[in-house]
N, C-alpha and C positions, 0 to 999 in steps of 0.2 A: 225764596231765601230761607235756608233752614238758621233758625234763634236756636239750637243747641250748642252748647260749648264748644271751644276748642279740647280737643283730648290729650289732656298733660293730667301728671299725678305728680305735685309741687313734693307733697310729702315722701313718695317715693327717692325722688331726686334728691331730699335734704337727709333721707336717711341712709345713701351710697357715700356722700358728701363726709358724712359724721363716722359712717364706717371707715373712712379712708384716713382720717384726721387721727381715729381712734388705732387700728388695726392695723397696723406697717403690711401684710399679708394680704389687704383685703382687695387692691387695687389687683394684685395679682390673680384671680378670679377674672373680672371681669374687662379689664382693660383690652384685650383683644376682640372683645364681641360688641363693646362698647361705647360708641364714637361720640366725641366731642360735641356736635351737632344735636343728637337724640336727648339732649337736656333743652327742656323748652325757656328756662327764664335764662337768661344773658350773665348774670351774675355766677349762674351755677355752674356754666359752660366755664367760664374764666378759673372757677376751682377747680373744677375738673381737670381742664388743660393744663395747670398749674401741677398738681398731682400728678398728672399722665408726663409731663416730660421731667420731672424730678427722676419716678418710676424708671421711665429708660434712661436716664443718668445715672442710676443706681444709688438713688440718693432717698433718704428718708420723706416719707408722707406724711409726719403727723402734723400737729397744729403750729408748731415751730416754725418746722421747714417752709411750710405752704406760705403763713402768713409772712416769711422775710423774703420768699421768692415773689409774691405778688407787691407786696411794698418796697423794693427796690427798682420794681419797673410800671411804678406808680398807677397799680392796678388795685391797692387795697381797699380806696373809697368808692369803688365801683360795684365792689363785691359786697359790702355796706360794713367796713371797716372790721378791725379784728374783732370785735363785739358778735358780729355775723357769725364770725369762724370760730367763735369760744359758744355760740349758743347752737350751733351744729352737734358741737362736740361732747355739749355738755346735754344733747335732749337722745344721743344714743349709749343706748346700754350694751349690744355688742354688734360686732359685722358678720353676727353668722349666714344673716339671709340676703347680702349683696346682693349673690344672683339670683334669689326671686324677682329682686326690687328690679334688676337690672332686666329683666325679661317684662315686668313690665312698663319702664321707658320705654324699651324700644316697640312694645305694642303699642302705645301711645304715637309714637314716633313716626311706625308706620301708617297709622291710621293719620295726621297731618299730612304726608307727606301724598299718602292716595286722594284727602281733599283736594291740594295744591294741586297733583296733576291732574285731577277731577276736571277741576275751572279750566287749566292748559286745554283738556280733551276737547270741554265746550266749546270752547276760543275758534280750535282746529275745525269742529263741524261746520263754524260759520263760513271759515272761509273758502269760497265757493270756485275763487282765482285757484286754488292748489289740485290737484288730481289729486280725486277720490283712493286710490291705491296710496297716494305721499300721504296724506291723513291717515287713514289707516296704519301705514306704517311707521309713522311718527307718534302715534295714538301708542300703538303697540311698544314700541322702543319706551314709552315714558314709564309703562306698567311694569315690563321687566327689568326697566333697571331700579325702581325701588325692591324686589325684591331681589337681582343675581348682584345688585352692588352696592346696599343699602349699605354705609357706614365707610366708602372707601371715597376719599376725597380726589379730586383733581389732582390740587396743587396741595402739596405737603414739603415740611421740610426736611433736610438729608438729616438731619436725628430720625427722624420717622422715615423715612427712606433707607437709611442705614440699615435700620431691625430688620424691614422688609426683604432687605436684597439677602444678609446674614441668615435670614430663615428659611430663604428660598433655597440656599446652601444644600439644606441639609432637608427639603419638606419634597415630597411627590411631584414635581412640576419641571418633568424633564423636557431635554431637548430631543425629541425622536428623530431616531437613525433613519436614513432612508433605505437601507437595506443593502446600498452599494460603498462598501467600506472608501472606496478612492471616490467617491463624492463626498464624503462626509469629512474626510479630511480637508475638506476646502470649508465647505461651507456646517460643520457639524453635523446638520440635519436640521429637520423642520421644527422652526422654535411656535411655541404659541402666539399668536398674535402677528404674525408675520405675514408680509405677500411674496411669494413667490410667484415670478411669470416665465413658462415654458414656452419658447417659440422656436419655428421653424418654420420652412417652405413646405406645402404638402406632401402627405407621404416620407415624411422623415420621422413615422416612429413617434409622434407629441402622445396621441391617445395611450398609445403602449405602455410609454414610460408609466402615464397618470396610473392606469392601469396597476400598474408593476406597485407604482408610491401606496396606491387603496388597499390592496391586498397586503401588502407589508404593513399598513397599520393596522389594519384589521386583525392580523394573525399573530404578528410578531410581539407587539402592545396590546394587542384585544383592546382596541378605542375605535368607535364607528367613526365610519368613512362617509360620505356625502357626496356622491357624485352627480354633478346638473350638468347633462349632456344635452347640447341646444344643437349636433347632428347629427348622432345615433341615435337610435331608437333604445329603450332599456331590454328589449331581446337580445338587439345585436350588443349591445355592451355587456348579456349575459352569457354568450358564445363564446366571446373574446375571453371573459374572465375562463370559460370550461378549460378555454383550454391551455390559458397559463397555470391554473394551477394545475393539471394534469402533469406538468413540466415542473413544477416549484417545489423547491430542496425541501420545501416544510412540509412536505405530502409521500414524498419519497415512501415513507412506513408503508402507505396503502396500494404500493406495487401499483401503480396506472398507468395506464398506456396511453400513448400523445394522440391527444387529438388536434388533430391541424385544424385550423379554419376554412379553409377551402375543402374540405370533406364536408364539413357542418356544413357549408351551402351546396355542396353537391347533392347529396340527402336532401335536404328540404327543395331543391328545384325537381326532385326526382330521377337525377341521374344516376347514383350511385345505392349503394344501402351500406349502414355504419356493417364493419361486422361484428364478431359476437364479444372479444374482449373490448371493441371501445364502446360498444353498448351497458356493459359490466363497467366499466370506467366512468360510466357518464352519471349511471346509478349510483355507485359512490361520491362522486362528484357531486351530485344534490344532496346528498346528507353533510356534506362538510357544508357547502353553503346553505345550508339550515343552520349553520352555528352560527357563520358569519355575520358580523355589525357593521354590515355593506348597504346603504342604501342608493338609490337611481331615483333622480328625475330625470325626463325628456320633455319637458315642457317647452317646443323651443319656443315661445313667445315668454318667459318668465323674465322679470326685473333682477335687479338689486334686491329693490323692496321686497320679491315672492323670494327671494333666494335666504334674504334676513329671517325672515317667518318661517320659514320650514328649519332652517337651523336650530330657530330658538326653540319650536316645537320637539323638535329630535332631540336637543343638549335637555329638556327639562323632561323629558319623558327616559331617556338613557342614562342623563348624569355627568355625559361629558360628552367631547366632538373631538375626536384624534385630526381629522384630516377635512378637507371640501376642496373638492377638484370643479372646477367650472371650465367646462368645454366646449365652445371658445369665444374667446372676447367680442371679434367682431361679428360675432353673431346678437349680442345683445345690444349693440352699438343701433337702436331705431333711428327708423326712416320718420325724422320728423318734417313736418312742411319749411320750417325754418332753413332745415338740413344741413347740419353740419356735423359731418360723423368723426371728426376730428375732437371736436369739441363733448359729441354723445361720449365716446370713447375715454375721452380723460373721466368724463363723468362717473360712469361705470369703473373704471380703474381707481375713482378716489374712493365709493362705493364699498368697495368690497376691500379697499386697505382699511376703510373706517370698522367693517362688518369684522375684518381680524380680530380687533382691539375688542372691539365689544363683546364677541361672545369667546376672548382668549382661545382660537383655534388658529392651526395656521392655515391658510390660503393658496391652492396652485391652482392659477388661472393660466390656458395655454394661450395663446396669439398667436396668428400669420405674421411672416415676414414680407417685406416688398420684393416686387418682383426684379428690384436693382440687382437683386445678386446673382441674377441667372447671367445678366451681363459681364461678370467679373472672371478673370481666370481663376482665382481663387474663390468659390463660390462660398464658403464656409461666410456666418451673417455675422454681425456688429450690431451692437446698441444703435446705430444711426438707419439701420433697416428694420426696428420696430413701426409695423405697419400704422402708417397714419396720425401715429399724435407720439410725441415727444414724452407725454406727461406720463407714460408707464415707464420711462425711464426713471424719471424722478419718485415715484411714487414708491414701487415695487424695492423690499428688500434685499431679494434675490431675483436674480436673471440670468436662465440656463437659454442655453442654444442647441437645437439637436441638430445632428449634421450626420449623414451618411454616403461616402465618398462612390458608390458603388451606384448608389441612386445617376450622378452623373457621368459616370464612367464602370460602361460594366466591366473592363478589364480591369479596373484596378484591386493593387493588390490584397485593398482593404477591408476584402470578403467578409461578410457578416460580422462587421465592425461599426457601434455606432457610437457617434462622439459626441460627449456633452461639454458645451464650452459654458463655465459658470461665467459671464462678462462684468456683473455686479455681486458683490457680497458685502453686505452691510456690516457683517458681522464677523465675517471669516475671508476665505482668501479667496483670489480669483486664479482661474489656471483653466487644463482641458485635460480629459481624460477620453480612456476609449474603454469601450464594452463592446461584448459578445453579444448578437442579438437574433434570435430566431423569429423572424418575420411571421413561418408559418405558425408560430403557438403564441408570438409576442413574449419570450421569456429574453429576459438582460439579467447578465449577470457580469460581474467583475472579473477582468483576465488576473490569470493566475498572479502577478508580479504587481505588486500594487505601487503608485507615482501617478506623476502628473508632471503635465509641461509649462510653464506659468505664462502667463500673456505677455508679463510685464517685460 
């Protein structure tokens, strides 16, 4: 048992307190970096907070204001009466070093808050019922979020809610385009935090798309992409990419010649040889993806839990996460003795809505559909054919459907057309569009005339 103190500096906290009382300006310094919380006595926290929502009322700070806002909601004998608030005021001489003072709170702040989950960590090694991975990543979750969210509360109120959403207005934290202007019209694009589930029957084009989403964040936003491919290999998912961007309007300058995929597996089985301009193609082609902030797993045994930790590892080593494609759900969906992959699969699905929220990226996990729709005349899928659990209906923000009409009918007249049906939009609208789609390079792109047909 360590006998060393708790880490608070009383006097620090009485001298932000004094500056605030004194300094109409001074709260403005630090009140964003600030939080309510990182004052360790209780009394101080109540001036603070007292302070902090005058502040965003636009209302006066000094020893007036504070002292008639806490005494009318009979908080002043708590804070040890206006005697408190006059000997604050009267033991500072100015607020020019708030924010030293206030840099060291929050040192202090943080160092309580790594003992608390210290004990949490300990707690977790005892328990011997959890898998060794769920500790680990529950361990890991406790550290990062003292420092990727130290100061940002749960539950807050719409005063403080209000500032938040008004600032987001106007601060870096957009909604990324997905590159296809008639999807976006439905659903904006991918917001932070979001899950998005891409499903279909196989071979309708789900990897492509993912595909198509990685490369447009990557190039378009320049924000790394994350893709956890549990059925490709990261070779074959580096072929796939060759040869969409070989095709992709943002490479256009570097004059390249299409490389199909079925050529790249001709060559490597030995059958064919590249000739000499897509070998010149392919050369340039690895210096653009030298730029690129594209990463690949294929681990297909990884969790939730291994998919959390390489996120957090890449967002703190890069700075930010544009995108994480996970491909495909019911592959992470274990074979446990219990067995119920109904049940695995919600699991996973709540997983990686919670993994959004927390490391603020948004989420495209693709699904299988059930095999009911090959029976229908209408084979195009429905939210009631998300393969085996219900709970990605609930869960999931958005829910696209890929559908390509030519797949079961090769006369029809819907030739290299592939349709995406948004069925869920949390946010935005539901409808179905179609796109152009070249199989052999995986390149989609938006027909000329842009609309949508709506479901409703």
């Amino acid at each position: 048992m360590n006998d060393q103190p708790i880490p608070a500096c009383i006097e620090a906290e009485e001298a932000i307190l004094g500056g605030i009382l004194l300094d109409p300006m001074a709260i403005s310094v630090i009140e964003a970096n600030l939080p309510i919380q990182a004052f360790y006595l209780q009394s101080n926290q109540e001036i603070y907070r007292a302070a902090k929502t005058l502040y965003r009322q636009q209302k006066p700070t000094d020893y007036m204001a504070v002292s008639n806002y806490l005494n009318d909601r009979q908080l002043i004998n708590k804070v040890g009466g206006t005697a408190r608030l006059a000997q604050l005021l009267n033991r500072t001489v100015s607020a020019v070093n708030v924010d030293r003072y206030a840099k060291l709170i929050m040192d202090k702040y943080v160092r309580r808050q790594l003992i608390s989950s210290g004990h949490e960590i300990v707690d977790l090694g005892y328990e011997n019922f959890k898998e060794l991975e769920t500790v680990l990543d529950e361990s890991e979750q406790k550290i990062f979020k003292i420092s990727d969210r130290l100061g940002n509360n749960t539950t807050q109120s719409i005063a403080e809610i209000s500032i938040d959403c008004f600032n987001e207005l106007e601060s870096n934290n957009p909604i990324f385009e997905t590159g296809l202007y008639d999807l976006d019209d439905l659903m904006v694009g991918f917001e932070p935090g979001t899950l998005t589930i891409l499903a279909g029957r196989p071979s309708m084009g789900k990897s492509a798309i993912a595909n198509f989403f990685t490369l447009q964040m990557a190039v378009q936003h320049k924000l790394p992409a994350v893709y956890f491919s549990l059925e490709m290999t990261k070779k074959q998912l580096q072929y796939r990419l060759w040869s969409l961007i070989s095709e992709s309007r943002s490479f256009h300058q570097h004059k390249l010649s299409k490389i199909r995929g079925d050529r790249l597996r001709q060559q490597r089985a030995g059958k064919i040889s590249l000739n000499q301009q897509e070998i010149e193609s392919i050369t340039k082609i690895l210096e653009i993806c030298a730029e690129l902030p594209i990463f690949i797993n294929d681990n297909r045994g990884i969790s939730v839990a291994g998919i959390a930790s390489e996120c957090r590892r890449i967002k703190a080593r890069e700075g930010n996460l544009g995108l994480i494609v996970v491909d495909y759900l019911q592959m992470m969906a274990g074979e446990k003795p219990s067995g119920n992959r109904s049940y695995d699969l919600g699991d996973v699905a709540r997983g990686l809505y919670k993994l959004a929220g927390e490391i603020n990226a948004p989420i495209l996990a693709l699904s299988q559909v059930s095999r009911g729709v090959e029976q229908r005349q209408d084979k195009r899928p429905m939210m009631s054919d998300l393969s085996q659990s219900g709970i990605l209906e609930m869960v999931a923000d958005n829910i696209l459907f890929a559908y390509r009409d030519e797949y079961y009918y090769p006369d029809s007249p819907a030739e290299n057309i592939l349709e995406l049906i948004l069925a869920k939009a949390r946010h935005g609208d539901t409808g179905r569009i179609e796109l152009l789609f070249d199989k052999s390079c995986g390149m989609i792109d938006s027909l000329t005339m842009p609309g949508f047909v709506s479901l409703n």
